[in-house]
C-alpha positions, 0 to 999 in steps of 0.5 A, a space after each residue: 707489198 706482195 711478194 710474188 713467187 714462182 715456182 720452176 718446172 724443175 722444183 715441182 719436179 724434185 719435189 715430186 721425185 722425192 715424194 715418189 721415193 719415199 712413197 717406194 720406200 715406205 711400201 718397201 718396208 711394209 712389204 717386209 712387215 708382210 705376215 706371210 712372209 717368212 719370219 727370222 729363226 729364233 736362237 736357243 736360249 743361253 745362261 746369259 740370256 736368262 735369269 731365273 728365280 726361286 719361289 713358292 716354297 710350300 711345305 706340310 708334314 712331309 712334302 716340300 715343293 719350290 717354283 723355279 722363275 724362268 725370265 728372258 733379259 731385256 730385249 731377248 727372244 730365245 727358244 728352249 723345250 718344255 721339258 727343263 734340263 735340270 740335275 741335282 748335285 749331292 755332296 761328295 759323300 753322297 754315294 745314293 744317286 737321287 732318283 730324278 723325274 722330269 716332266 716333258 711334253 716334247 715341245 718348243 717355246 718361246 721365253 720373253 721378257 713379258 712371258 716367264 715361264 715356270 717348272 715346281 721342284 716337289 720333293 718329300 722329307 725323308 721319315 727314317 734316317 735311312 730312307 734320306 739322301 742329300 742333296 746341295 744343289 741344282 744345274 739348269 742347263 740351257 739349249 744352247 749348252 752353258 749352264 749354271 748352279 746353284 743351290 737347292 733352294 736354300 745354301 747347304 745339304 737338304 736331306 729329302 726322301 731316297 724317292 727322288 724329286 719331281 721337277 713338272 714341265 715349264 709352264 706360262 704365267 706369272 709366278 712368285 719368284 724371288 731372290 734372282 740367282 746368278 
């Protein structure tokens, strides 16, 4: 037995309606997916938006260097200049401010969660005791104004040469930190 259908006018018409709407719908979204369209701001990145890392000590006879491993969290976006925003904390009985030098180009760049970027803490040994100054720690400040401590490199006071520190400009590519500091 063969069951015959009809199909009324009114249903090929809905069918129809929806299909259009749907087709609007779709040429909607891609119009919004437009590459010359204007794209949304990217925020400031934020202490709470990123973790960093440390890695890459080298040492030799008197020059010690460190990486520091800028790394967004998942499904964050942020921006931050080239230049990192860092300052060094010295123990209370420090009185020798440490001579600090940050490397800048004065631009903008994007950090993701596939793009780390990275800056090189350099640094020598004092070769006289009255050539050291101390240092214990390190702040990484962020555009949007939070910041967090930590130590320098490694927990206590680190005796380098009164000279100072160079920290280099934040560059891409993968790095070799370890030890996420929070």
């Amino acid at each position: 037995m063969r069951r015959r259908t009809r199909v009324s006018a009114v249903a090929v018409t809905a069918a129809l309606g929806a299909t259009l709407l749907t087709g609007s719908a779709t040429a909607s979204a891609n119009a919004s997916a437009d590459p010359g369209a204007p794209k949304p701001s990217v925020r400031p990145c934020g202490t709470d938006n990123v973790s960093f890392y440390f890695g890459g000590y080298s040492y030799g006879l008197s020059h010690r260097s460190f990486d520091i491993t800028l790394l967004a969290h998942d499904g964050i976006t942020c921006t931050l200049s080239d230049t990192p925003l860092l300052t060094l904390r010295t123990p209370p009985d420090e009185t020798a401010k440490i001579p600090l030098t940050v490397n800048g180009r004065g631009g903008t760049l994007v950090l993701r969660p596939d793009s780390p970027l990275h800056a090189t803490v350099a640094y020598s040994i004092p070769d006289l005791p009255e050539n050291k100054v101390q240092v214990n720690g390190l702040t990484l400040a962020m555009p949007d104004g939070s910041s967090r401590g930590t130590s320098f490199l490694f927990p206590g006071t680190t005796d380098i040469y009164k000279g100072g520190v160079l920290v280099t400009s934040w560059t891409t590519g993968i790095g070799g930190g370890e030890g996420e500091e929070h």
